[in-house]
BARO-878480 format. One record per residue (C-alpha): residue in three letters; x, y, z. Coordinates in steps of 0.5 Angstrom, whole numbers. Example, Ala and Ser with C-alpha at 12.3 -4.5 7.8 and 13.67 -1.06 7.14 Angstrom:
2
NODE:ALA:25:-9:16
NODE:SER:27:-2:14
# end
This chain:
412
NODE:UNK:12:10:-9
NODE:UNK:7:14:-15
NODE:UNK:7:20:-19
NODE:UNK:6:27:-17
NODE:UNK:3:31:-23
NODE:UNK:3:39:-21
NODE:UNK:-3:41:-26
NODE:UNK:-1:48:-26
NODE:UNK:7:47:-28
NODE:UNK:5:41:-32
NODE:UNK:12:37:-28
NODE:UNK:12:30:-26
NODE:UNK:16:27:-20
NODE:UNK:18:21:-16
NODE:UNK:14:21:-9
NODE:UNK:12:17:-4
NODE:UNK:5:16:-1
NODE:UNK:2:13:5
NODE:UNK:-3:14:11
NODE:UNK:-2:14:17
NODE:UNK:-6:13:24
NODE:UNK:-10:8:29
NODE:UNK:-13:1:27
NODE:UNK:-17:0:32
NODE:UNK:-22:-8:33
NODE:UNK:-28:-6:34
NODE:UNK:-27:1:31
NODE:UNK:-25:7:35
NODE:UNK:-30:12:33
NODE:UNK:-36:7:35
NODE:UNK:-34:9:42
NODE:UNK:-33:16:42
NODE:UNK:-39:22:44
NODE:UNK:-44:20:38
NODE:UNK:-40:16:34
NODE:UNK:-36:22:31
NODE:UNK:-31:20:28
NODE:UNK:-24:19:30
NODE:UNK:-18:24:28
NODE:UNK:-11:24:27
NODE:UNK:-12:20:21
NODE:UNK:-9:22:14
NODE:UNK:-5:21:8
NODE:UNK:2:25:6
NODE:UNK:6:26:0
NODE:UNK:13:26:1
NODE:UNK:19:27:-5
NODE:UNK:25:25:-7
NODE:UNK:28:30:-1
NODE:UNK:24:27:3
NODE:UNK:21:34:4
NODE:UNK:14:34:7
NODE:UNK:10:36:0
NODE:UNK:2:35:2
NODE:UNK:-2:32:7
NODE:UNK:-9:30:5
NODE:UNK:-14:29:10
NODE:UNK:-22:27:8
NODE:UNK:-28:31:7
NODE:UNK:-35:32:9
NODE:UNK:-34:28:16
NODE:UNK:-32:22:13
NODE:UNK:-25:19:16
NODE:UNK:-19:18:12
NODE:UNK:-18:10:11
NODE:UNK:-12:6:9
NODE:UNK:-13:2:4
NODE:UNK:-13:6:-3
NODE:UNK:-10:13:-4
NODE:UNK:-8:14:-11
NODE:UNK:-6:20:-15
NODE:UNK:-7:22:-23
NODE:UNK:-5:26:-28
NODE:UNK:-10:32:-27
NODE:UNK:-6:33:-20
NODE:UNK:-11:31:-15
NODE:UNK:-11:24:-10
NODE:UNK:-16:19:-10
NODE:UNK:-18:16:-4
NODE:UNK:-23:12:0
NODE:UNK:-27:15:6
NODE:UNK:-31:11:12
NODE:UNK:-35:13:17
NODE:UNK:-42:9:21
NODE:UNK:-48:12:20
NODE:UNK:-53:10:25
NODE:UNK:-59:5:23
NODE:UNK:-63:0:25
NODE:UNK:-61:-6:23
NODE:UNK:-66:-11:24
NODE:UNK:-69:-12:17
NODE:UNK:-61:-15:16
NODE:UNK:-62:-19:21
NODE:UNK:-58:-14:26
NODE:UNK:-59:-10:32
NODE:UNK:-64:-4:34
NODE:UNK:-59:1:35
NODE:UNK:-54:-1:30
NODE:UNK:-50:3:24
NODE:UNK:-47:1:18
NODE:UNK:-40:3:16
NODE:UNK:-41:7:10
NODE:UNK:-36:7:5
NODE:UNK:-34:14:0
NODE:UNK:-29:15:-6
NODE:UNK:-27:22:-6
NODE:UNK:-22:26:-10
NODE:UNK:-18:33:-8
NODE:UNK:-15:38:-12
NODE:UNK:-8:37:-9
NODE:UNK:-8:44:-9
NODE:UNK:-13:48:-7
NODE:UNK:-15:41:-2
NODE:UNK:-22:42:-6
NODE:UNK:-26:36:-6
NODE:UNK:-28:36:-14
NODE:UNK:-31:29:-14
NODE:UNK:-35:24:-9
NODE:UNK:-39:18:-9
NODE:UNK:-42:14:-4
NODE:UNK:-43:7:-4
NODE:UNK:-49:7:1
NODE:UNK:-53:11:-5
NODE:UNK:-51:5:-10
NODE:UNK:-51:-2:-7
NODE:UNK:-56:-5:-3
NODE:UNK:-52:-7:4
NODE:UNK:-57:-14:4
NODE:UNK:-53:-17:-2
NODE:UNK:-47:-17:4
NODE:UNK:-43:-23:5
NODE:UNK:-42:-21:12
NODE:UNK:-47:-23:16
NODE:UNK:-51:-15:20
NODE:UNK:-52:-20:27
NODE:UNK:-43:-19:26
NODE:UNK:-44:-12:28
NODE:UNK:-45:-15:36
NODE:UNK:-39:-16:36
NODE:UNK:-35:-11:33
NODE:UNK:-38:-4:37
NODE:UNK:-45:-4:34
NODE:UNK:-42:-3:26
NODE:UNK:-45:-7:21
NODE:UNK:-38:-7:15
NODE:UNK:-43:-10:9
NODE:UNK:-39:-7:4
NODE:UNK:-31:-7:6
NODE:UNK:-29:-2:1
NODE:UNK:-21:-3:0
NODE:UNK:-18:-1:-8
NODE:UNK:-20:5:-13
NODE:UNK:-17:4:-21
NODE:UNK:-19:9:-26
NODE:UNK:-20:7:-32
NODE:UNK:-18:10:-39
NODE:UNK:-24:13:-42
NODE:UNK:-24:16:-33
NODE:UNK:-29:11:-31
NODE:UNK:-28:9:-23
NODE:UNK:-27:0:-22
NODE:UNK:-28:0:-15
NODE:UNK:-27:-8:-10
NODE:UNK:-32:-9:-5
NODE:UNK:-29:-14:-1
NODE:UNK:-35:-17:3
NODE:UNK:-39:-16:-2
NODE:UNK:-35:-21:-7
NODE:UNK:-35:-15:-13
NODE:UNK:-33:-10:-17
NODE:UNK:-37:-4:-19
NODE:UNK:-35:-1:-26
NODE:UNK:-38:7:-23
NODE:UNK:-39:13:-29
NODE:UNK:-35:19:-27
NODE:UNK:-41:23:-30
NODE:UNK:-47:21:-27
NODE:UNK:-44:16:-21
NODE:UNK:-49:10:-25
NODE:UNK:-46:2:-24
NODE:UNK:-45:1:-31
NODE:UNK:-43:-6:-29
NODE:UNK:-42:-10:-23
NODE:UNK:-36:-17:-24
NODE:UNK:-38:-21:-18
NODE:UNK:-43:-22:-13
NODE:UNK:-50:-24:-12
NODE:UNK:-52:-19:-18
NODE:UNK:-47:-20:-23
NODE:UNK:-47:-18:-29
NODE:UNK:-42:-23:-32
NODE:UNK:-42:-31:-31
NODE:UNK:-35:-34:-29
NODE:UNK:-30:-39:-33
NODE:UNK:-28:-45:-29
NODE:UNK:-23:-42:-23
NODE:UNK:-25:-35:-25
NODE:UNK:-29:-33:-19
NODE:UNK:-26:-30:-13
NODE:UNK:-28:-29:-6
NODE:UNK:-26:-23:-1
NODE:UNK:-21:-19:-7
NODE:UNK:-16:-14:-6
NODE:UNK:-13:-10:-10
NODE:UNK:-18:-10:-16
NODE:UNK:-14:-6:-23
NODE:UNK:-15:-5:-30
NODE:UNK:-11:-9:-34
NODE:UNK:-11:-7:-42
NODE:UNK:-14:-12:-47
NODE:UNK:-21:-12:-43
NODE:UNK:-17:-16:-37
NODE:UNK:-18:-13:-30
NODE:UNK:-13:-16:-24
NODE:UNK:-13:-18:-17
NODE:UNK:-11:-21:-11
NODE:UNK:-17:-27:-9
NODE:UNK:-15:-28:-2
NODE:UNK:-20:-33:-3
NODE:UNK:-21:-34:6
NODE:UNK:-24:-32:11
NODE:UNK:-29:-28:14
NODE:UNK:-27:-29:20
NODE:UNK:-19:-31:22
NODE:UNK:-21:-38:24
NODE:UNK:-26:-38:18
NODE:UNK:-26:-44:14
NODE:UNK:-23:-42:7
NODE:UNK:-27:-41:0
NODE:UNK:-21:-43:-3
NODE:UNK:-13:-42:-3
NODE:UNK:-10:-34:-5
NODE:UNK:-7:-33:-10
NODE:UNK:-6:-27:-16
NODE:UNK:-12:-27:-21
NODE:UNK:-12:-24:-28
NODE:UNK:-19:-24:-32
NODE:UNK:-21:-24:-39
NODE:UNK:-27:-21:-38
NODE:UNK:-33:-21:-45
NODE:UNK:-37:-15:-45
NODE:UNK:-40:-17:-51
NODE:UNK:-42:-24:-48
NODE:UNK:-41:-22:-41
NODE:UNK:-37:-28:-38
NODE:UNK:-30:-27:-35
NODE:UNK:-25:-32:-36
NODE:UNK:-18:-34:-32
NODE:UNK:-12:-31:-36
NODE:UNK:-8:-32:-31
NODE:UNK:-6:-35:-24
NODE:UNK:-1:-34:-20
NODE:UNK:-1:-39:-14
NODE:UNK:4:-40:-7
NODE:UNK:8:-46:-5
NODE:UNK:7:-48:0
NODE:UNK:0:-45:-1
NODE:UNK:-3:-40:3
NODE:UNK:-9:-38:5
NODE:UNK:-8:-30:6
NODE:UNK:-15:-28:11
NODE:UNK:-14:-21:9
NODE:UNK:-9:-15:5
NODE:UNK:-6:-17:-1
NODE:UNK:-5:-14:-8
NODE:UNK:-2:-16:-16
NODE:UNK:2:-11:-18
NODE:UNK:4:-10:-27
NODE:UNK:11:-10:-27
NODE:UNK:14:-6:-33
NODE:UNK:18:-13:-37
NODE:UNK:11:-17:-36
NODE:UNK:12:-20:-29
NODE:UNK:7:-20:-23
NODE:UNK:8:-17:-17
NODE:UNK:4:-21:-11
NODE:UNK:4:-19:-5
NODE:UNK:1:-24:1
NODE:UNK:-2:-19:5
NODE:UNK:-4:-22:12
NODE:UNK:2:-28:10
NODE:UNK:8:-26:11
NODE:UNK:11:-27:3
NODE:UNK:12:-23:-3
NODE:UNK:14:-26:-9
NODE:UNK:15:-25:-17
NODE:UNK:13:-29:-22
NODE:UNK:14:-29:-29
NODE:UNK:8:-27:-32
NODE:UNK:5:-33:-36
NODE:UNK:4:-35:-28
NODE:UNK:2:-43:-25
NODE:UNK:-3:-47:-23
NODE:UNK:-6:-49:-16
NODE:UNK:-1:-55:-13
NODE:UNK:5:-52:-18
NODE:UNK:6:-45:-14
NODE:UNK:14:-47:-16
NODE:UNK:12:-45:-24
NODE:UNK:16:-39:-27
NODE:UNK:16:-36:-20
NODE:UNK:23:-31:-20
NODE:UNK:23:-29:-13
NODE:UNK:20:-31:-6
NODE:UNK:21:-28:1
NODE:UNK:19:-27:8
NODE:UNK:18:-22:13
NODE:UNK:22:-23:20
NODE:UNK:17:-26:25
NODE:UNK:10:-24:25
NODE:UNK:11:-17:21
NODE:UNK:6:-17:15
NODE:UNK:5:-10:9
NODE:UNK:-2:-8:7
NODE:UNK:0:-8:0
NODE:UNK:8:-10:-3
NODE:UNK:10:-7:-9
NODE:UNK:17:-7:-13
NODE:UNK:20:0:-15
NODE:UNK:26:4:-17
NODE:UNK:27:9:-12
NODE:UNK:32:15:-12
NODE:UNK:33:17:-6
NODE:UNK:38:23:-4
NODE:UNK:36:26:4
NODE:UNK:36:34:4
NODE:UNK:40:32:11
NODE:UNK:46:30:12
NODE:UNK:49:23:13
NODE:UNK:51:21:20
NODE:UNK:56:19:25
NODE:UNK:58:17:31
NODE:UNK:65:15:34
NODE:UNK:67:10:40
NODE:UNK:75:10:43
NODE:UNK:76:2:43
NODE:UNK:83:-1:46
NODE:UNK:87:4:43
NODE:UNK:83:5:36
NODE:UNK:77:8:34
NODE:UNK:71:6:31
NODE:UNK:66:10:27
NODE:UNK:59:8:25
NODE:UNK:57:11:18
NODE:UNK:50:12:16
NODE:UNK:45:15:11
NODE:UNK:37:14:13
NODE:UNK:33:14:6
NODE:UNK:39:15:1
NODE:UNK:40:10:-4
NODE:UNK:46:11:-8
NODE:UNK:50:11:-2
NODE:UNK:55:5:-4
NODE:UNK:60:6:0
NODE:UNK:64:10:6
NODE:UNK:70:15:6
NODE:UNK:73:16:14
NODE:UNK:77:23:15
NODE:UNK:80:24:20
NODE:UNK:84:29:25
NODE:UNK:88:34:31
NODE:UNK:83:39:29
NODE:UNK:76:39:26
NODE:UNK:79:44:19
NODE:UNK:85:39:19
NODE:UNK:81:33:17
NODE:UNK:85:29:12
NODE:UNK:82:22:9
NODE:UNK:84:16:13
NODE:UNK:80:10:10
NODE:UNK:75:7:6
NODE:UNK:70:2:6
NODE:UNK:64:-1:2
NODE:UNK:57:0:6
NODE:UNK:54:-6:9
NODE:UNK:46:-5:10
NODE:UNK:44:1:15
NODE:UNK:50:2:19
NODE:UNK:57:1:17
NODE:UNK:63:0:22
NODE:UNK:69:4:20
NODE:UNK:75:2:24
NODE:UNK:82:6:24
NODE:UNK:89:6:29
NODE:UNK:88:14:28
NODE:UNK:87:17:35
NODE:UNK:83:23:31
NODE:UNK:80:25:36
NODE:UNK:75:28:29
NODE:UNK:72:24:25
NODE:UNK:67:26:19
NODE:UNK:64:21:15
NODE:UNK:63:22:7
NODE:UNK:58:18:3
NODE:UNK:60:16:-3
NODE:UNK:56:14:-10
NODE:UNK:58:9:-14
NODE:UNK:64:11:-18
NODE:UNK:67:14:-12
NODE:UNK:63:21:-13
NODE:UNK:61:24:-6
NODE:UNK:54:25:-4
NODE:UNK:55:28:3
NODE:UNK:59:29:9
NODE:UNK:56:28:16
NODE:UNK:58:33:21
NODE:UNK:65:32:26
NODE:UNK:65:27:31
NODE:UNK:68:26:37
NODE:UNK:68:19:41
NODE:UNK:63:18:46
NODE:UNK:65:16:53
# end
């Protein structure tokens, strides 16, 4: 969920955002003609309504990647952008005909679709100061990933903090000349670490105010069956510019402890509490901002849930989200042993508390037959009234309706 600004009429609203497309181990695009890379993938905005808004793609031959797509207040989107770029990889240590994933942040006008900002990563940071080995890309078609760009956070004066992953840092990048002004972490840091204040493999890097910068350390692993750096958990650093050190703030810790190999983030709360999604862990959980400490994850923890089976989210966050559906709701009837049974339900609307059941002989004679809390997705309406039309209407909290579905009859 973010903010979309329209830039011209200066109105703000509640949107959702994602991408969508294929991930693919090795990626696809090695495999195709020349390494192009592959199409499909993109970003969508989508409103309240749940009304197609835009849909944003890459630019200058570069693919759409999942891991960071954000919108500002000067109505345009930031995202990263990934393709490979043949090289030879020997002197890292790699194959002759090799490539190396190149990363790019770009910013779109949302209303033009004009590419008004980019930065290369390639140009910037030498891929030999990678904590994943070049000898990898045998093993995943050819691509060398040196850098694993994976989350982009605009600062208060404009400046760009953007995480590599496999380079264990941040880059603090000007918007004007594209310069690092600074980089926190890895093996050219600028700032010295506290005691427990460096990370390893970090997801979701964010300015925090008060010279603070949060994360999730996922602290493991460079392969899934790797030997972990240390546990995961969510990080926020004091960072001293003038001394250049950066110390713990803040720690928010799992119990039992989890070792998340990949994803993750730390999300601000508006009352001061942390947000942490687990990433490749099943696990979201909310803690009271003073946080905890490694071997006493129960410390301020406010809310702890797993996801059924092996589902897992990139990223989790808690938001409040109206949804009202430009469609209807929706209806189904079943004849079951003299009595009908009609299933209500209204996919996306969130102020849907309840249910109203109309019934009757004719579909323009209806009249109001039961009534019923909602329960979860699909609520179950049963009634000794043969109909044979039902109609639902969804209903609001103090009983106000919301929408009606269309007249049903029962199947079978």
């Amino acid at each position: 969920m973010q903010t979309y600004y329209h830039h011209r009429s200066r109105l703000a609203e509640p949107v959702l955002t994602w991408w969508q497309g294929s991930i693919a181990i090795p990626p696809a695009y090695t495999n195709l003609p020349g390494g192009a890379p592959e199409p499909g993938g993109c970003y969508y905005i989508y409103d309240s309504h749940y009304n197609l808004v835009r849909t944003v793609f890459a630019r200058h031959g570069f693919h759409p990647d999942e891991h960071e797509f954000t919108l500002t207040r000067r109505g345009t989107a930031l995202f990263i952008a990934t393709k490979p770029i043949p090289m030879d990889l020997r002197r890292y240590g790699g194959p002759e005909n090799g490539a190396i994933l190149d990363s790019e942040v770009q910013e779109v006008d949302l209303a033009t679709g004009e590419l008004v900002f980019s930065w290369d990563i390639l140009d910037h940071v030498d891929p030999a100061e990678s904590e994943v080995s070049a000898s990898d890309a045998s093993s995943s078609g050819g691509v060398w990933d040196a850098y694993h760009m994976n989350s982009i956070d605009e600062g208060p004066h404009g400046e760009l903090l953007v995480s590599a992953r496999n380079m264990w840092a941040a880059y603090d990048i000007s918007r004007r000349d594209g310069r690092i002004r600074w980089q926190l972490g890895g093996k050219k840091s600028d700032f010295t670490f506290g005691p427990n204040a460096d990370f390893f493999w970090q997801h979701d890097v964010r300015f925090r105010p008060g010279s603070r910068i949060s994360m999730f350390d996922d602290g493991c692993c460079n392969q899934p069956d790797g030997t972990p750096e240390q546990e995961s958990h969510g990080l926020i650093l004091t960072v001293d510019f003038a001394h250049r050190r950066a110390t713990v703030d803040q720690t928010y810790y799992h119990a039992p402890p989890l070792f998340s190999a990949s994803q993750g983030n730390t999300q601000a709360l508006p009352h001061g509490n942390q947000f942490i999604g687990w990433g490749q862990n099943s696990y979201y959980s909310e803690y009271a901002y003073p946080g905890n400490s490694q071997n006493n994850g129960l410390q301020n923890l406010l809310y702890d849930a797993k996801m059924p089976g092996s589902d897992i989210s990139y990223r989790a966050y808690r938001n409040r989200w109206v949804g009202k559906p430009y469609y209807p709701p929706s209806a189904a009837a079943r004849a079951r042993g003299g009595r009908s049974v009609v299933y209500a339900s209204w996919n996306g609307s969130t102020e849907t508390r309840g249910w109203q059941l109309l019934a009757g002989p004719h579909p323009r004679s209806l009249r109001v037959v039961g009534r019923a809390p909602r329960t979860g997705f699909e609520t179950a309406l049963a009634t000794a009234n043969r109909g044979p039309y039902f109609q639902v209407r969804a209903l609001a909290a103090q009983g106000r309706v919301l929408g009606a579905s269309r007249v049903v009859t029962p199947a079978g």
